[in-house]
mmCIF file of the N, C-alpha and C atoms, coordinates in Angstrom:
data_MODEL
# 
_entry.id   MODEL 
# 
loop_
_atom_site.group_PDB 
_atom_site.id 
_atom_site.type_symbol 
_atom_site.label_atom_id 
_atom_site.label_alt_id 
_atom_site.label_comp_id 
_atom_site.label_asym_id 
_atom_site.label_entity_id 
_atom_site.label_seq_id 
_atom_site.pdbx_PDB_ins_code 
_atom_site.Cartn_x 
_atom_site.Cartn_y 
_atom_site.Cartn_z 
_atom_site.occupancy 
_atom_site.B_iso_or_equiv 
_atom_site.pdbx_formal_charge 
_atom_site.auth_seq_id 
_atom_site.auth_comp_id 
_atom_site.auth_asym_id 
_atom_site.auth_atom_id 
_atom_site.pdbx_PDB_model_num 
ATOM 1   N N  . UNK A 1 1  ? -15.099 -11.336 13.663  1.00 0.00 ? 1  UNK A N  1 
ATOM 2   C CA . UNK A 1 1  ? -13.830 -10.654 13.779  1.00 0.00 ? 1  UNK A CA 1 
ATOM 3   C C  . UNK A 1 1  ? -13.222 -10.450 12.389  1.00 0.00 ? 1  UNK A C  1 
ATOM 4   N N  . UNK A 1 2  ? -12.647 -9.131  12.490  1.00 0.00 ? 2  UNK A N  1 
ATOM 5   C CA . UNK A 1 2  ? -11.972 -8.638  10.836  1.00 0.00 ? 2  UNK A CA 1 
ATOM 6   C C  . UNK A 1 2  ? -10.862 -9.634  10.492  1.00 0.00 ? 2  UNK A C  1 
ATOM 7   N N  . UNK A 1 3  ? -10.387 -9.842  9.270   1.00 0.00 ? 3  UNK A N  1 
ATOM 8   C CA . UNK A 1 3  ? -9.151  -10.490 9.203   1.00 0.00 ? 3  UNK A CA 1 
ATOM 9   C C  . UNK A 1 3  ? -8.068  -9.569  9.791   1.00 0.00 ? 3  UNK A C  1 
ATOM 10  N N  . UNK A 1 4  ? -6.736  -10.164 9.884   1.00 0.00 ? 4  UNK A N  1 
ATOM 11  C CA . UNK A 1 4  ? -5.737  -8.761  10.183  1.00 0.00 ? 4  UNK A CA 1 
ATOM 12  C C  . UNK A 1 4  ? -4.987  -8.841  9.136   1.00 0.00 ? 4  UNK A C  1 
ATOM 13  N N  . UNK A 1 5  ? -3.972  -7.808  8.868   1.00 0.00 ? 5  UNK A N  1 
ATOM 14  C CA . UNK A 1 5  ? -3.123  -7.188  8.168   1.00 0.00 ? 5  UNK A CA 1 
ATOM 15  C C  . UNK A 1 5  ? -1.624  -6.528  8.197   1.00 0.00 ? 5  UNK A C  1 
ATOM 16  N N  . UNK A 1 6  ? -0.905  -6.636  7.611   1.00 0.00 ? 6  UNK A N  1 
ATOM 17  C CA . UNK A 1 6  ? 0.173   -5.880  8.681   1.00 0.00 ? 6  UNK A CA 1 
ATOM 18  C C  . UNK A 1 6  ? 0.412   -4.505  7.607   1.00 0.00 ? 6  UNK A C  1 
ATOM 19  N N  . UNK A 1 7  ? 1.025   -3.405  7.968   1.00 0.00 ? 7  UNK A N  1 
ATOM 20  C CA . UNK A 1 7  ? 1.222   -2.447  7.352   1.00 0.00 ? 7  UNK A CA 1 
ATOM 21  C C  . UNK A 1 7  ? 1.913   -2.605  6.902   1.00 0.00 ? 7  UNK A C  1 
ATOM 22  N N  . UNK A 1 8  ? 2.430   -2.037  5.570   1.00 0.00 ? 8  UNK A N  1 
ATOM 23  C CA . UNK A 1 8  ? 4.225   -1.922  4.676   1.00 0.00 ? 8  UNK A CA 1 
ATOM 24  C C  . UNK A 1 8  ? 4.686   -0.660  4.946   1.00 0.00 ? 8  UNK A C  1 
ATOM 25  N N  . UNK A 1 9  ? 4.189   0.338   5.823   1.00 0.00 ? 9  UNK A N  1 
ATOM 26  C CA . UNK A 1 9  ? 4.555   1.580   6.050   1.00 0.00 ? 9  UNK A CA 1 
ATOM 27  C C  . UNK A 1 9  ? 5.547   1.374   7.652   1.00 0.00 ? 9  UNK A C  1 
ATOM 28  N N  . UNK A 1 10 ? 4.604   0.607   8.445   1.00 0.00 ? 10 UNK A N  1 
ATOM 29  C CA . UNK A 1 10 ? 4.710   0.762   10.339  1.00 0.00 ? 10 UNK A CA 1 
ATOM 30  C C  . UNK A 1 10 ? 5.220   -0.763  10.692  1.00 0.00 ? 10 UNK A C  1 
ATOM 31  N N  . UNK A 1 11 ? 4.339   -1.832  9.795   1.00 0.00 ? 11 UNK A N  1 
ATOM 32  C CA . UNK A 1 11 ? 4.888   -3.175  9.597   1.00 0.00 ? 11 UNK A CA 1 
ATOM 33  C C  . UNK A 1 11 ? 3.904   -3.194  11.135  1.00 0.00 ? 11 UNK A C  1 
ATOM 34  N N  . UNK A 1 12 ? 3.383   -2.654  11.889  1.00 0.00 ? 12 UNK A N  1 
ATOM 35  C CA . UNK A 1 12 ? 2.426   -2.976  13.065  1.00 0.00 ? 12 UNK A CA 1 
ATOM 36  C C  . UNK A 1 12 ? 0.835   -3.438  12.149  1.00 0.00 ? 12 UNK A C  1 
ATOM 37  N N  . UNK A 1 13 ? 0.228   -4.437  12.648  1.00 0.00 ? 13 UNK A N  1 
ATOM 38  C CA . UNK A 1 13 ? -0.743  -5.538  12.588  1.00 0.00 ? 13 UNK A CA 1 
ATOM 39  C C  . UNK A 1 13 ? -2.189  -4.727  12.891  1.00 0.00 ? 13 UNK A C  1 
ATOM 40  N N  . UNK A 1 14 ? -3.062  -4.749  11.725  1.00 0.00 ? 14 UNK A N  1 
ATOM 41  C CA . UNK A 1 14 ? -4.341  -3.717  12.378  1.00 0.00 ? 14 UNK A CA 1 
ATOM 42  C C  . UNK A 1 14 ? -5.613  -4.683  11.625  1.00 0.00 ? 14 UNK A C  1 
ATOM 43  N N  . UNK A 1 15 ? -6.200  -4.067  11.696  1.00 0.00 ? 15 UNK A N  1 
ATOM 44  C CA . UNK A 1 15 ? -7.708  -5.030  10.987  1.00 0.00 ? 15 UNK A CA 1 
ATOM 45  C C  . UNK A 1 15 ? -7.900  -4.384  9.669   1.00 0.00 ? 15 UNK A C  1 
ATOM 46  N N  . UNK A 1 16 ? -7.860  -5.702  8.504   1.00 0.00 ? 16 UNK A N  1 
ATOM 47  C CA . UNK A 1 16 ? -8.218  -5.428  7.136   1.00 0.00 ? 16 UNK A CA 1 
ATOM 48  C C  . UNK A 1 16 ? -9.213  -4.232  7.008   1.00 0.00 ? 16 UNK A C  1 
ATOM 49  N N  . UNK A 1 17 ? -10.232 -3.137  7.950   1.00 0.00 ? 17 UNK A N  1 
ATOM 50  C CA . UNK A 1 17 ? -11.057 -2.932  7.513   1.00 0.00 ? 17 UNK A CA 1 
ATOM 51  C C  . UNK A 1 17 ? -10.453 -0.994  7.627   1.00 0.00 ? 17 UNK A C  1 
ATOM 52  N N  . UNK A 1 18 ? -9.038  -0.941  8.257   1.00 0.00 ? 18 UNK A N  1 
ATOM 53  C CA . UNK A 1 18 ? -8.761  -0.136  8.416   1.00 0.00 ? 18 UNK A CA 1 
ATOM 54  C C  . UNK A 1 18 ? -7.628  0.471   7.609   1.00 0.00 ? 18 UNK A C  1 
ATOM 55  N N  . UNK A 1 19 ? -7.361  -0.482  7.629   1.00 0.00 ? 19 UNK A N  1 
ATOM 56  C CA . UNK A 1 19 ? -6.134  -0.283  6.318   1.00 0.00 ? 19 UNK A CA 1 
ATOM 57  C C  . UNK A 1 19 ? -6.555  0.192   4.737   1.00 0.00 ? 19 UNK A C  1 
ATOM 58  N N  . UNK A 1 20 ? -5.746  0.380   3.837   1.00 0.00 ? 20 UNK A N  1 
ATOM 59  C CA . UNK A 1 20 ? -5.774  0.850   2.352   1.00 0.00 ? 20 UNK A CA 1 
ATOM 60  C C  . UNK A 1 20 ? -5.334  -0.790  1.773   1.00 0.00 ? 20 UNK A C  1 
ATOM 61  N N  . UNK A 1 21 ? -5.840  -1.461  0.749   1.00 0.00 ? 21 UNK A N  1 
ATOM 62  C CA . UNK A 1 21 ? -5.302  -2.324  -0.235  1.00 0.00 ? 21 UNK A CA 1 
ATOM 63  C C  . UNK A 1 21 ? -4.596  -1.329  -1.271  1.00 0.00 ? 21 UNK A C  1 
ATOM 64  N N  . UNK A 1 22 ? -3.340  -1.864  -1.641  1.00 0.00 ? 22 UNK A N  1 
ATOM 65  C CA . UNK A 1 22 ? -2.535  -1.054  -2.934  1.00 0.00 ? 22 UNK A CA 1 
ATOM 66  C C  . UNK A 1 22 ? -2.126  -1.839  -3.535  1.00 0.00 ? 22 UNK A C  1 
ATOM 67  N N  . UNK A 1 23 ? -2.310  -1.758  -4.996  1.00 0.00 ? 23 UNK A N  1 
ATOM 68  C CA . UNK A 1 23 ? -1.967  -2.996  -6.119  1.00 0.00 ? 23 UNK A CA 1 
ATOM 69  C C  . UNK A 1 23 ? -1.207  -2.140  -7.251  1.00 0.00 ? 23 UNK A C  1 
ATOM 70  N N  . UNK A 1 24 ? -0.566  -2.855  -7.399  1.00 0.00 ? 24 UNK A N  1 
ATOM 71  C CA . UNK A 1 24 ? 0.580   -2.689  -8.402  1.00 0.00 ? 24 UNK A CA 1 
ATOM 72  C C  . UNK A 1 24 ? 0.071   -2.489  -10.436 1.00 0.00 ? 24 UNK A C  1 
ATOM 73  N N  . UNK A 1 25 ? -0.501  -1.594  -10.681 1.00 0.00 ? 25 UNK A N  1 
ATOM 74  C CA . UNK A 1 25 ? -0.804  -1.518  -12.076 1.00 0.00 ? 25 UNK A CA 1 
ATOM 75  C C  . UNK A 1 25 ? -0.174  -0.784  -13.195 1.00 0.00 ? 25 UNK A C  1 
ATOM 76  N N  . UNK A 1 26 ? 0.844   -1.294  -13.961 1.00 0.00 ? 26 UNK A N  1 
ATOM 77  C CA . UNK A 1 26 ? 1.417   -1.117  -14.995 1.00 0.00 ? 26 UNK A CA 1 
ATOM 78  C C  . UNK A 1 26 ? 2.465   -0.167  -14.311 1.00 0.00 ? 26 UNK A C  1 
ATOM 79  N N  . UNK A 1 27 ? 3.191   -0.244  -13.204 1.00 0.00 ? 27 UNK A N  1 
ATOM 80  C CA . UNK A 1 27 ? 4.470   0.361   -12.962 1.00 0.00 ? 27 UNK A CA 1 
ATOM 81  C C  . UNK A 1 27 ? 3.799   1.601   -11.449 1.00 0.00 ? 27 UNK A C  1 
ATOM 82  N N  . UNK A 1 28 ? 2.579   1.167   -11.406 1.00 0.00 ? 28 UNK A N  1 
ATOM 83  C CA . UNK A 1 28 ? 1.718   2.565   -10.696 1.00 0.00 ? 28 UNK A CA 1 
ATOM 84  C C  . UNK A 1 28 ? 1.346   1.977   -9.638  1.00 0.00 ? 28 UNK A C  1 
ATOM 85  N N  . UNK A 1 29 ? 0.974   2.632   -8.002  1.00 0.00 ? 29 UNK A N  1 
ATOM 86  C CA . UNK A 1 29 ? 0.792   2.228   -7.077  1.00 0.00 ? 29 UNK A CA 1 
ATOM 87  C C  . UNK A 1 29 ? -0.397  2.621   -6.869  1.00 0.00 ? 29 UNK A C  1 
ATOM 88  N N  . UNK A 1 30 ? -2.012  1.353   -7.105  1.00 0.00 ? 30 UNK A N  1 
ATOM 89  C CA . UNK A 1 30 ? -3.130  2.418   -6.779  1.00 0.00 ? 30 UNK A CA 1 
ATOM 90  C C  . UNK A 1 30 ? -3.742  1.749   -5.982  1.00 0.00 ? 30 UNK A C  1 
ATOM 91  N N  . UNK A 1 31 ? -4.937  2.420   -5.450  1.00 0.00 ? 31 UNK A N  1 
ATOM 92  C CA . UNK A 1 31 ? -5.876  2.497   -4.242  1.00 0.00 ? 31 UNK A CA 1 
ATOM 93  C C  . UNK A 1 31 ? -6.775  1.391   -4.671  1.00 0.00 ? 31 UNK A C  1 
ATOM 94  N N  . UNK A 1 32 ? -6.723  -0.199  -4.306  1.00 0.00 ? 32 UNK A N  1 
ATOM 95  C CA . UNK A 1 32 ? -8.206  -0.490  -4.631  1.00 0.00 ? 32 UNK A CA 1 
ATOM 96  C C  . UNK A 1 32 ? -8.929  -0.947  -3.537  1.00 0.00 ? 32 UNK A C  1 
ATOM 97  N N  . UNK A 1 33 ? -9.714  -0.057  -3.552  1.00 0.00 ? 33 UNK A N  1 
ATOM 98  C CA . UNK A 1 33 ? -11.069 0.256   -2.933  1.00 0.00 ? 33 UNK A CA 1 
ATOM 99  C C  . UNK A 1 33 ? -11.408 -0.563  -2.473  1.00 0.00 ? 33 UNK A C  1 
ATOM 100 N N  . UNK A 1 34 ? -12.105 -1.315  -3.616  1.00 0.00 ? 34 UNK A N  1 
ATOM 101 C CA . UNK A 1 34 ? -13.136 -2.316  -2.839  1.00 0.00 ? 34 UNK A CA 1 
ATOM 102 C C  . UNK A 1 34 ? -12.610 -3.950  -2.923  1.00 0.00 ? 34 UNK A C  1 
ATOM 103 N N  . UNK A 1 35 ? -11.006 -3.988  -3.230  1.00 0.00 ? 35 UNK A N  1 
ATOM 104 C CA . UNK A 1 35 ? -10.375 -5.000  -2.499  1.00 0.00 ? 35 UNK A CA 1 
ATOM 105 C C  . UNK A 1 35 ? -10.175 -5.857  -3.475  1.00 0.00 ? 35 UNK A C  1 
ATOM 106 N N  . UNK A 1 36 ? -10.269 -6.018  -5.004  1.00 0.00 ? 36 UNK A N  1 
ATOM 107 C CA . UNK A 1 36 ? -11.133 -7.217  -5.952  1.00 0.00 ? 36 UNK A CA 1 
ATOM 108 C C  . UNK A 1 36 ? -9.974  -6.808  -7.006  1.00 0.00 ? 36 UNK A C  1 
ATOM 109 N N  . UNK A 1 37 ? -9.026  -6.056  -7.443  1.00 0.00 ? 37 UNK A N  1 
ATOM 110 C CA . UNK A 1 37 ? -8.033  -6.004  -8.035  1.00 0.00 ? 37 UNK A CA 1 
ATOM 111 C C  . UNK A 1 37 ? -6.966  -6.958  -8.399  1.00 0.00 ? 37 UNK A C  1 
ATOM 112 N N  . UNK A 1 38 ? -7.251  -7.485  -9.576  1.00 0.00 ? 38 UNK A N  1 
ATOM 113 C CA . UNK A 1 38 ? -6.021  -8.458  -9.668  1.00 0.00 ? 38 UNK A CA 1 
ATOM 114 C C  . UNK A 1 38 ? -4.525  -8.415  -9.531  1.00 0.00 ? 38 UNK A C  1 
ATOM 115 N N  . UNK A 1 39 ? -3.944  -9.429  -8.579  1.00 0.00 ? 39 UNK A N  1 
ATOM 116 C CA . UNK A 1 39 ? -2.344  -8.960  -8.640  1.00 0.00 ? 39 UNK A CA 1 
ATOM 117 C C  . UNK A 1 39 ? -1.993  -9.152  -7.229  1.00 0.00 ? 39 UNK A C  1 
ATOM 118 N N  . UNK A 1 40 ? -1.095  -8.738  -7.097  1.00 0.00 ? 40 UNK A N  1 
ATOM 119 C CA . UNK A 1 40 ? 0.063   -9.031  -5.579  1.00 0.00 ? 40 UNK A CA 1 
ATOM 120 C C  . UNK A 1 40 ? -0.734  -8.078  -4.793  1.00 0.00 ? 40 UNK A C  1 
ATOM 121 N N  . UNK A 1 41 ? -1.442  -7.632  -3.996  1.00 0.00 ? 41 UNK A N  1 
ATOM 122 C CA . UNK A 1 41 ? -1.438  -6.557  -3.420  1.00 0.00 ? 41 UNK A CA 1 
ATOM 123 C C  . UNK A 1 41 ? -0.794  -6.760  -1.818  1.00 0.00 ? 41 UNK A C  1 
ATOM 124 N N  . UNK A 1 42 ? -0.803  -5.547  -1.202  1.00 0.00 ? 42 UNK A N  1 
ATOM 125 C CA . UNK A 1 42 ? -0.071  -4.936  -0.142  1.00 0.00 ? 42 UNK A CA 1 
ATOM 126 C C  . UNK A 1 42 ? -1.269  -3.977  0.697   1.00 0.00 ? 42 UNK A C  1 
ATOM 127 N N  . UNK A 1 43 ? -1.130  -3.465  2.316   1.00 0.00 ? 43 UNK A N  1 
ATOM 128 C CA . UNK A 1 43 ? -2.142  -3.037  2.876   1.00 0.00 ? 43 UNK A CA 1 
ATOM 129 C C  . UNK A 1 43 ? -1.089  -1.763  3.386   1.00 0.00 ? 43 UNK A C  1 
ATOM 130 N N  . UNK A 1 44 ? -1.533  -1.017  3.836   1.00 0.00 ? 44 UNK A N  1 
ATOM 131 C CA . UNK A 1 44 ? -1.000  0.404   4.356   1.00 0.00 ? 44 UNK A CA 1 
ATOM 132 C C  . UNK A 1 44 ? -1.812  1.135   5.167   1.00 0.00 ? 44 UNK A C  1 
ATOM 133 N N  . UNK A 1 45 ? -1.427  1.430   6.072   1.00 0.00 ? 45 UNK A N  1 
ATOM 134 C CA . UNK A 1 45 ? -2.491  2.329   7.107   1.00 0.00 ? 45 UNK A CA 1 
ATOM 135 C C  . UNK A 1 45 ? -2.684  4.313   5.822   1.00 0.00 ? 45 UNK A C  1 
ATOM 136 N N  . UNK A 1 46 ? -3.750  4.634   5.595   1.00 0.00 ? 46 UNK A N  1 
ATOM 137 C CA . UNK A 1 46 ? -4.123  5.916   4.834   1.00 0.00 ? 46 UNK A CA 1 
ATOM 138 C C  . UNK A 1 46 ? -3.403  6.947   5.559   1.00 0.00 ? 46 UNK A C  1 
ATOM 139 N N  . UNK A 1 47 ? -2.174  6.706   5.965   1.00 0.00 ? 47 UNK A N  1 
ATOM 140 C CA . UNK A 1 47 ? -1.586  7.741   6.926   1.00 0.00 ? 47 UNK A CA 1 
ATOM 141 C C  . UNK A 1 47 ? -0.523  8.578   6.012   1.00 0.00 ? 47 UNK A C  1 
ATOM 142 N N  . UNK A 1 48 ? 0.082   9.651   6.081   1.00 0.00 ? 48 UNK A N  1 
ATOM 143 C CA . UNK A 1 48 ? 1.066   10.352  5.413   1.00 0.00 ? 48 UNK A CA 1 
ATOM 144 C C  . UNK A 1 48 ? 2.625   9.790   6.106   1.00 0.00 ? 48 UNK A C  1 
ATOM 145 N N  . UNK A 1 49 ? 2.281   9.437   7.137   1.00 0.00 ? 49 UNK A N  1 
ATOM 146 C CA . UNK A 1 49 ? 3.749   8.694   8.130   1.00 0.00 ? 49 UNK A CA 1 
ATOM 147 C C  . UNK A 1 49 ? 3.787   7.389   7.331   1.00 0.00 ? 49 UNK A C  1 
ATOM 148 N N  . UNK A 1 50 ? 2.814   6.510   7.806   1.00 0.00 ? 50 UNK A N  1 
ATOM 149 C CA . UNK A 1 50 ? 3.229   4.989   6.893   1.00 0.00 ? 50 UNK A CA 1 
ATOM 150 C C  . UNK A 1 50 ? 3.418   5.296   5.295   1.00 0.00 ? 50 UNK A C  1 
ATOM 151 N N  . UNK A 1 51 ? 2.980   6.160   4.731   1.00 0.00 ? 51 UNK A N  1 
ATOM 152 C CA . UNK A 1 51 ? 3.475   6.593   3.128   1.00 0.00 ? 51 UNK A CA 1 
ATOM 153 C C  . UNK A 1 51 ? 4.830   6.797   3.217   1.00 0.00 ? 51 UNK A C  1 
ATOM 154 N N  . UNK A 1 52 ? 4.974   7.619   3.905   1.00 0.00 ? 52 UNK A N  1 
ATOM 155 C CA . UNK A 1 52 ? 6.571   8.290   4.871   1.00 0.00 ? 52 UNK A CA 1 
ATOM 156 C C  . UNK A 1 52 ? 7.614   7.077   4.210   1.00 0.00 ? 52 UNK A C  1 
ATOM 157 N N  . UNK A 1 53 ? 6.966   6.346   5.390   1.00 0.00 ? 53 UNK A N  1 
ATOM 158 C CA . UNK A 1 53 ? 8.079   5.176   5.867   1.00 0.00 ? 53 UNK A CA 1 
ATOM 159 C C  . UNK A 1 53 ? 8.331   4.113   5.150   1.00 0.00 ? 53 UNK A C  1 
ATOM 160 N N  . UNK A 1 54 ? 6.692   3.546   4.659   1.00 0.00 ? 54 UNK A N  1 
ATOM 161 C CA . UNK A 1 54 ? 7.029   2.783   2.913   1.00 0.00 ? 54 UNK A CA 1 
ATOM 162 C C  . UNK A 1 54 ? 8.104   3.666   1.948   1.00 0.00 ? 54 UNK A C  1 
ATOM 163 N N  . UNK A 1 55 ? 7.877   4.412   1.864   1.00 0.00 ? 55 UNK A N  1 
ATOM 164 C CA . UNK A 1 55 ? 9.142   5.133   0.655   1.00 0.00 ? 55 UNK A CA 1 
ATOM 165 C C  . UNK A 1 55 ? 10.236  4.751   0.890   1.00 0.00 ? 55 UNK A C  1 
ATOM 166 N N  . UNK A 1 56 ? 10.762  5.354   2.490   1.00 0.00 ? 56 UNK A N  1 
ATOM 167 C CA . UNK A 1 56 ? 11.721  5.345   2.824   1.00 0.00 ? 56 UNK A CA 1 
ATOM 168 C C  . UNK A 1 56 ? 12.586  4.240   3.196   1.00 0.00 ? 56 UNK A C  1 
ATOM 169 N N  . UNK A 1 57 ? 11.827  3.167   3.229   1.00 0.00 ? 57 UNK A N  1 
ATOM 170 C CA . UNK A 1 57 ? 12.073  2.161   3.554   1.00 0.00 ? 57 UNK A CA 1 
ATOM 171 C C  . UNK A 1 57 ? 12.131  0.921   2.343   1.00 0.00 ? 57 UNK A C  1 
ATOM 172 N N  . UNK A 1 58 ? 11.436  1.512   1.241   1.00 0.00 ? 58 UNK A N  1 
ATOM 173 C CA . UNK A 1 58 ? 11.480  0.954   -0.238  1.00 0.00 ? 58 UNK A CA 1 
ATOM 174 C C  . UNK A 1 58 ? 10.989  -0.177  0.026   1.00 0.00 ? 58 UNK A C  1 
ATOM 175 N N  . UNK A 1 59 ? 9.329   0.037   0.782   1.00 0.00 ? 59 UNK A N  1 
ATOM 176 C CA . UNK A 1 59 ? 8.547   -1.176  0.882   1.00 0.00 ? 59 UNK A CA 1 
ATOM 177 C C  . UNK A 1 59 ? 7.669   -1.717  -0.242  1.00 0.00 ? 59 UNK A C  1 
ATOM 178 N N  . UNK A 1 60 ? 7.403   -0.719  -0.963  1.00 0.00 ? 60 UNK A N  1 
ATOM 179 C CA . UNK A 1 60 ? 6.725   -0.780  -2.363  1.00 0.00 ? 60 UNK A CA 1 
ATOM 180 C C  . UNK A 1 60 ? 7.074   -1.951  -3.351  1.00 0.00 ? 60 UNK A C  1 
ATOM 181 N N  . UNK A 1 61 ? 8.667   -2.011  -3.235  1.00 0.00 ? 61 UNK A N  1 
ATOM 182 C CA . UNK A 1 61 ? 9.344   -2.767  -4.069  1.00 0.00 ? 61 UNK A CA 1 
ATOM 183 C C  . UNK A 1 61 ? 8.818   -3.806  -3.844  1.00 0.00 ? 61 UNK A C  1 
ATOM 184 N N  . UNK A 1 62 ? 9.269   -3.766  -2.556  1.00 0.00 ? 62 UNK A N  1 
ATOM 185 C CA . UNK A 1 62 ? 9.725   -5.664  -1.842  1.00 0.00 ? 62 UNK A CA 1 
ATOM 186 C C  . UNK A 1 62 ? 7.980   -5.886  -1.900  1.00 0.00 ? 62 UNK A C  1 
ATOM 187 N N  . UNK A 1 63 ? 7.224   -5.401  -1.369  1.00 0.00 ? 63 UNK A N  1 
ATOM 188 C CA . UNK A 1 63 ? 5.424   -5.978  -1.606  1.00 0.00 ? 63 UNK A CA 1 
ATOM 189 C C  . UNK A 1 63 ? 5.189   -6.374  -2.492  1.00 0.00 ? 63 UNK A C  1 
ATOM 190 N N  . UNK A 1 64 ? 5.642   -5.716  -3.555  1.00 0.00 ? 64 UNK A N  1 
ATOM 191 C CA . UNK A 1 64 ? 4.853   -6.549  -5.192  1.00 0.00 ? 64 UNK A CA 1 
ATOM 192 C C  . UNK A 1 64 ? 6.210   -7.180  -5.975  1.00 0.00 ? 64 UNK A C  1 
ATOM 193 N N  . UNK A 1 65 ? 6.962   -7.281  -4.947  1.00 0.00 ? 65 UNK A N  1 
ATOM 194 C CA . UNK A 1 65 ? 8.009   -8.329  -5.660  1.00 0.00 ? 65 UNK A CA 1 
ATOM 195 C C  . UNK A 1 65 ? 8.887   -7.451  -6.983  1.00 0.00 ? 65 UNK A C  1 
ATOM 196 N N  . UNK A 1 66 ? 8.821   -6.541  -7.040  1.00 0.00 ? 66 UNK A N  1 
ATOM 197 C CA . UNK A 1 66 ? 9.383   -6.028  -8.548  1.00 0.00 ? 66 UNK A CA 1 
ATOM 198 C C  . UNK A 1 66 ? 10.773  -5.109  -7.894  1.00 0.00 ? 66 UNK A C  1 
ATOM 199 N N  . UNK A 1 67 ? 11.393  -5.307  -9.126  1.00 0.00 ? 67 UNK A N  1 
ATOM 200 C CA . UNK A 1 67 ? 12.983  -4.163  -9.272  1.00 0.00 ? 67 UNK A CA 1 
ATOM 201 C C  . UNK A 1 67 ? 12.398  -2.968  -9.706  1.00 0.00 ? 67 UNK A C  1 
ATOM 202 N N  . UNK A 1 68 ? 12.133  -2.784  -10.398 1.00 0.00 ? 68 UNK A N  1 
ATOM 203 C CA . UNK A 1 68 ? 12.269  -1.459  -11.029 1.00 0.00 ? 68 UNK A CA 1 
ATOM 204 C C  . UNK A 1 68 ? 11.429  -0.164  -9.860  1.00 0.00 ? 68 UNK A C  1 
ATOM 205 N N  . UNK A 1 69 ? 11.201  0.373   -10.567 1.00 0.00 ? 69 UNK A N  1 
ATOM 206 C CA . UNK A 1 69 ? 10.670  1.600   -9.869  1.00 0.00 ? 69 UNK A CA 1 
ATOM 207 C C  . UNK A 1 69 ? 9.512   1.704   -9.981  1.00 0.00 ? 69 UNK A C  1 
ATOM 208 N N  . UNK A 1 70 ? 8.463   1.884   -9.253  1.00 0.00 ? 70 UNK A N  1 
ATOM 209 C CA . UNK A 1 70 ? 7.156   2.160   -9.324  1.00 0.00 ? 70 UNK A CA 1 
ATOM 210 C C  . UNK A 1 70 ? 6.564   3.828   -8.852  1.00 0.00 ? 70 UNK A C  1 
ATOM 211 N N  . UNK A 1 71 ? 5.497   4.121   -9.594  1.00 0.00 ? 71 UNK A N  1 
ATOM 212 C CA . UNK A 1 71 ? 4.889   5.552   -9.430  1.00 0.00 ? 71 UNK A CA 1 
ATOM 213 C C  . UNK A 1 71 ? 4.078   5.458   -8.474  1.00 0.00 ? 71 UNK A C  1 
ATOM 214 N N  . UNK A 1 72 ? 4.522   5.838   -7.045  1.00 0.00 ? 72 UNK A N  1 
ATOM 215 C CA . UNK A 1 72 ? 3.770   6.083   -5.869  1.00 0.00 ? 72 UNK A CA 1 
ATOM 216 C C  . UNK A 1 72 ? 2.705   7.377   -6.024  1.00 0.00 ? 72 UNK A C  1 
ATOM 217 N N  . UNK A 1 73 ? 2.675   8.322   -7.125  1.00 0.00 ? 73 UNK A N  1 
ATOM 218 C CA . UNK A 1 73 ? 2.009   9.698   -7.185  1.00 0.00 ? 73 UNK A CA 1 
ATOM 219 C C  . UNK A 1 73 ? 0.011   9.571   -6.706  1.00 0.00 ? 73 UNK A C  1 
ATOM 220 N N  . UNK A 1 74 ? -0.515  8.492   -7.414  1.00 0.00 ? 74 UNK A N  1 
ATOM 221 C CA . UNK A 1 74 ? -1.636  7.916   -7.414  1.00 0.00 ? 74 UNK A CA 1 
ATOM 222 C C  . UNK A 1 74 ? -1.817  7.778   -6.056  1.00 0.00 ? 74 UNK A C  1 
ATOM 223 N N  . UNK A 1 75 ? -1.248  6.945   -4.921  1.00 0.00 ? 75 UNK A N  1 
ATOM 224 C CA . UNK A 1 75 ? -1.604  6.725   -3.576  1.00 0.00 ? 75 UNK A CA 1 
ATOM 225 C C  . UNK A 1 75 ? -1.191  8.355   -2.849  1.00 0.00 ? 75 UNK A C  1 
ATOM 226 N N  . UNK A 1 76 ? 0.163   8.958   -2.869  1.00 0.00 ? 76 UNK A N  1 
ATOM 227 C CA . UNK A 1 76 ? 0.033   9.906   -2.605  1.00 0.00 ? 76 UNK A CA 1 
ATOM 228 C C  . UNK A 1 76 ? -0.704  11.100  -2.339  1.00 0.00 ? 76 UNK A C  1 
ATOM 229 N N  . UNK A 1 77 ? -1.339  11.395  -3.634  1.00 0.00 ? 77 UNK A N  1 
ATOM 230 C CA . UNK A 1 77 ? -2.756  12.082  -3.878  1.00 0.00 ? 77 UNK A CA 1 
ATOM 231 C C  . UNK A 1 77 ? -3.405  12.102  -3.440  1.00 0.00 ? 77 UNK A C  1 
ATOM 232 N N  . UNK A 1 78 ? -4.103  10.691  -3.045  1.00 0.00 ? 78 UNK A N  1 
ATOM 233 C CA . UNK A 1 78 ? -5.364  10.527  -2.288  1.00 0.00 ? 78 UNK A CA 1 
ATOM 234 C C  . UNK A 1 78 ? -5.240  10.549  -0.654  1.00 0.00 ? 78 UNK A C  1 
ATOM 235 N N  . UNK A 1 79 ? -3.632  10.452  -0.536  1.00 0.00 ? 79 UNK A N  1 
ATOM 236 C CA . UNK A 1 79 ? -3.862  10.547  1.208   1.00 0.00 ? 79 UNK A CA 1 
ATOM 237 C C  . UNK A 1 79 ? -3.482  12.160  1.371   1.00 0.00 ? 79 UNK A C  1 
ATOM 238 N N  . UNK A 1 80 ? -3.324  13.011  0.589   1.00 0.00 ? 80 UNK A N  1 
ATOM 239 C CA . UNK A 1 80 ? -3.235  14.199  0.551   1.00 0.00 ? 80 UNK A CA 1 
ATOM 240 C C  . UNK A 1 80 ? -4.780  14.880  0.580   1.00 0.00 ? 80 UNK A C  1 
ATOM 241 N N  . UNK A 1 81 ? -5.604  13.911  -0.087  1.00 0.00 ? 81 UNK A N  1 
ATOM 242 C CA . UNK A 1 81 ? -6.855  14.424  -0.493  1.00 0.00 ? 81 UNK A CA 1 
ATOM 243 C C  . UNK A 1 81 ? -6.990  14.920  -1.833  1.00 0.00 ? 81 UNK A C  1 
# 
């Protein structure tokens, strides 16, 4: 059985294997892949709604613990394609 996860977008509970890992690098929100990225990371369903709702909800912040502002453009992108 997968580990589980909860989303920062939906905050609903899915299996690590479905979700996105996003780690916090130098002020930037990126995609790591294959899970091995050093740092706080956070999980997100690859959806344009849970992107949605993390924003809107200024889940980004509170996941990697930081004030300031971070560049969501990097995760954006890729769930755009």
């Amino acid at each position: 059985m997968n580990p589980v996860r909860t989303c920062i977008g939906c905050r609903s509970r899915s299996q690590k294997n479905v979700l996105l890992r996003i780690v916090s690098v130098d002020s930037q929100v990126v995609v790591d892949v294959n899970a091995v990225l050093p740092g706080r990371g956070a999980w997100i369903h690859p959806t344009r709604a849970c992107f949605d709702s993390a924003v809107k909800r200024r889940a980004f912040g509170r996941a990697f613990r930081v004030s300031s502002s971070l560049d969501t453009q990097p995760l954006e992108n890729r769930l755009n394609g």
